[in-house]
N, C-alpha and C positions, 0 to 999 in steps of 0.2 A: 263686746258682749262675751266672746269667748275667752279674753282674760277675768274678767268679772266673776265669770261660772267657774274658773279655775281654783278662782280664790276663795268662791263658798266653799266649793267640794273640800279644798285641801283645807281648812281650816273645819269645814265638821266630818269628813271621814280619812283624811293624811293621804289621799290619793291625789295623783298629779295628773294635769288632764291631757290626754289623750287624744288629741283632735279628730272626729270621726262627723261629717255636718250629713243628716236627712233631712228631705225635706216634704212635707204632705198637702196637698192641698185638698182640705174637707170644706167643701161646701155647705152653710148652713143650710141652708132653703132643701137643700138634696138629701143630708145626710148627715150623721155625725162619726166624731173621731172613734177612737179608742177608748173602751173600757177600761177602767184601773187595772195595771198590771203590774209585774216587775222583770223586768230585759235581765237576764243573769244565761253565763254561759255556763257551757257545759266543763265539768271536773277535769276532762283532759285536753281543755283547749287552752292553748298559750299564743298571746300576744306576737307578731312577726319581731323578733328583735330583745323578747324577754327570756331570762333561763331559765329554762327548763324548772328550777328550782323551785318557782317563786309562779309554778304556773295556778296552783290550786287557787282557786276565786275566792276565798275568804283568808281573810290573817287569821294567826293564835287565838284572840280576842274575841274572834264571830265578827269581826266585821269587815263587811263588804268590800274586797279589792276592786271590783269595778260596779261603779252607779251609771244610772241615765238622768241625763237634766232635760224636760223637756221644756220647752219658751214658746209662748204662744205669740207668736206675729201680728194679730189681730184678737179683737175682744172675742173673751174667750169665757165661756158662762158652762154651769154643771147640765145646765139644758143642753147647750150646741157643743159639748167638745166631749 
């Protein structure tokens, strides 16, 4: 799976993945997940291992130095998730 999502990412925004796994468990019958968001860090945070340089979260371009992929593990509907 996590080669898979590697290769969407870096073929539609040129980012290389990251390995970073959470994991939730929402109960349908109980509750549901997360509202639409977007996971984006903050301007002077850098990666453990990245330069300094290259810490700003967006390229030239405007686009997104780091995305989130979320994969839903179980049927996952705009009602329950």
């Amino acid at each position: 799976m996590a080669r898979d999502a590697g290769a969407v990412m870096r073929e539609v925004t040129g980012n290389s993945l990251c390995m970073d796994v959470v994991g939730f468990l929402v109960r349908p019958s109980q509750t549901k997940g997360f509202s639409p968001h977007r996971d984006r860090q903050p301007e002077d945070w850098t990666p453990k291992g990245v330069p300094p340089e290259t810490s700003a979260t967006f390229k030239a371009d405007g686009m997104a130095k780091y995305v989130t992929l979320w994969a839903a593990l179980t049927d996952a509907t705009p009602e329950n998730s």
